[in-house]
N, C-alpha and C positions, 0 to 999 in steps of 0.2 A: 375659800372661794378664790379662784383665778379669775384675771378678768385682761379678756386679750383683745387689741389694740388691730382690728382688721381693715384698719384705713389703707389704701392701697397707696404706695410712695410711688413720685410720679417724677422720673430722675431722666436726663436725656441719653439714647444709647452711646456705649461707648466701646468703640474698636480698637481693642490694643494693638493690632497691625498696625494701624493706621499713624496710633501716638507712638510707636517706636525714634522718631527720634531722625534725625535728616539723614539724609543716602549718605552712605559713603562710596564715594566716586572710585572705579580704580583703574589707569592705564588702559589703553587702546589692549586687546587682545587678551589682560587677565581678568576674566571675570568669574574666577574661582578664589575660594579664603581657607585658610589654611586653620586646623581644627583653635587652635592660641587666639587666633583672630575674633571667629563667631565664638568662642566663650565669652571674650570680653566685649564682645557687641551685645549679646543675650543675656551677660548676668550666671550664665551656667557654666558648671564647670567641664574640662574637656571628658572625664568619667563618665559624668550625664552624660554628652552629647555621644558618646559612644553607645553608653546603654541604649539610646534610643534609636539608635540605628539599628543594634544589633535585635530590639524587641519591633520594629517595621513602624517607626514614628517617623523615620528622615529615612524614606526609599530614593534609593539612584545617588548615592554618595558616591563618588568618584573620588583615586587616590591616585 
């Protein structure tokens, strides 16, 4: 016999946007990052961040 535990957890929402962690401020006039940059802001590497462009996850990349 199983015996399963259907109490519903009642935990407050959370926005990973949000906790992302403070701005980084940059320069009057550049406000584009260069792919080295948002890897290491994201945690991902720049291969990821390619695939994901290349499959329509980060549309209107600019180079």
């Amino acid at each position: 016999m199983t015996v399963v535990d259907s109490t519903p957890v009642k935990s407050p929402p959370v926005d990973a946007c949000v906790s992302a962690g403070p701005a980084h401020p940059r320069p009057d006039g550049q406000d584009r990052y260069t792919i080295s940059e948002v890897a290491a802001y994201t945690g991902l590497s720049a291969p990821t961040l390619r695939w994901y462009e290349q499959i329509g996850l980060m549309p209107d990349v600019e180079r």
